[in-house]
C-alpha positions in Angstrom: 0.0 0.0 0.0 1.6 3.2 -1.1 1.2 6.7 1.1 -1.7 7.8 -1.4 -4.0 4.7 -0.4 -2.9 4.8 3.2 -4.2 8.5 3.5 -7.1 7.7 1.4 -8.0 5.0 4.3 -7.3 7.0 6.7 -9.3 9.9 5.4 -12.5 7.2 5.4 -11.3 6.2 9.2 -11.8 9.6 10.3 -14.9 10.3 8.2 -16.6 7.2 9.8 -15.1 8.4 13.3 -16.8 11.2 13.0 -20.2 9.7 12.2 -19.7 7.4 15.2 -19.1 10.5 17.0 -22.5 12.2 16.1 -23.9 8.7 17.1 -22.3 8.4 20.6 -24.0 12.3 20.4 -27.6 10.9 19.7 -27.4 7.9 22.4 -26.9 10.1 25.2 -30.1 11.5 23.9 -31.8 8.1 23.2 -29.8 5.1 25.6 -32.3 2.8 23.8 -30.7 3.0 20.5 -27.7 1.1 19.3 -24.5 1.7 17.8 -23.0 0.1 14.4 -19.3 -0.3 15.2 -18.3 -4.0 13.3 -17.3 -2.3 10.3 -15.2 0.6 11.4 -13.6 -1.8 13.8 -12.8 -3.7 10.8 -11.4 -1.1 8.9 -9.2 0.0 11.9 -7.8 -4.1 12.3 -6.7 -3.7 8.7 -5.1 -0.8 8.9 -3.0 -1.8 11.9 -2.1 -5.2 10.4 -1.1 -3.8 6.9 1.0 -0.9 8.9 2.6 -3.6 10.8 3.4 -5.6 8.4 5.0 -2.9 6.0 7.5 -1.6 8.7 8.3 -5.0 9.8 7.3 -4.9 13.5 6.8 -7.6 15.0 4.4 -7.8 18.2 7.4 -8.5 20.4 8.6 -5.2 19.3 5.5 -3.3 20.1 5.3 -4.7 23.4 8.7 -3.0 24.1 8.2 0.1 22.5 4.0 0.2 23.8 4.7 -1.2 27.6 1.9 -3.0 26.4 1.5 -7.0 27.4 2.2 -9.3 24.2 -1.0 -10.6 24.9 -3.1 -7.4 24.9 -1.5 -6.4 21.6 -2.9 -9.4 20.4 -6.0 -8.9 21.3 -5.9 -5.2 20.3 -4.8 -6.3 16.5 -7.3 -9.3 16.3 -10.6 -7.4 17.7 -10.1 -4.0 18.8 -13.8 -3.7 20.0 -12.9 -3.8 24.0 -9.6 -2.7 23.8 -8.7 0.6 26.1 -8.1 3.8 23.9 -5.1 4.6 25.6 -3.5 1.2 24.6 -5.1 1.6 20.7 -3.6 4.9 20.5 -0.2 3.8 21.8 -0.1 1.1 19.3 -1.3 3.7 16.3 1.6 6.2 17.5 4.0 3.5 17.7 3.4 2.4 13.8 2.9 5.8 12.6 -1.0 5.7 12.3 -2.8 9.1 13.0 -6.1 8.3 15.2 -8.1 10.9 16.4 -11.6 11.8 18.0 -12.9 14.9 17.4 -16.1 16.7 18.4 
């Protein structure tokens, strides 16, 4: 994947962040509706895996440079649904992947 159709990907990560955003917005306004996340969880596993394997970082490496457990990482890169956002973001920062919330 070239730098083009990384920030192309990227560009969709954000646009669907902010439509989750706008969603987290409504269900403090209606608790009783539900949120759509499989797909941009998806999109986010891909990103990390295709990142990580284009720098050649292994998950051994990432624990060192994250402080994060092996295990977590793991668990982060196969599902990312429960994982904390503090340990996402670390592993974003740590393969050169821009993640952001915005309101």
């Amino acid at each position: 994947m070239d730098t083009n159709e990384a920030q192309v990907k990227l560009t969709s990560l954000y646009n669907e962040m902010q439509g989750l955003i706008d969603e987290i917005t409504q269900l403090k306004t209606n608790p009783s509706s539900k949120l759509r996340l499989d797909h941009q969880y998806a999109e986010l596993e891909k990103i990390l895996l295709e990142k990580r394997k284009q720098l050649g970082i292994s998950i051994e490496d990432l624990e060192l440079q994250t402080d994060i457990s092996f295990s977590t990482i793991q668990r982060i890169l196969k599902d990312p649904h429960n994982a904390k956002l503090s340990n996402v973001l670390s592993i974003c920062n740590e393969l050169g992947v821009k993640l952001w919330i915005e309101k």
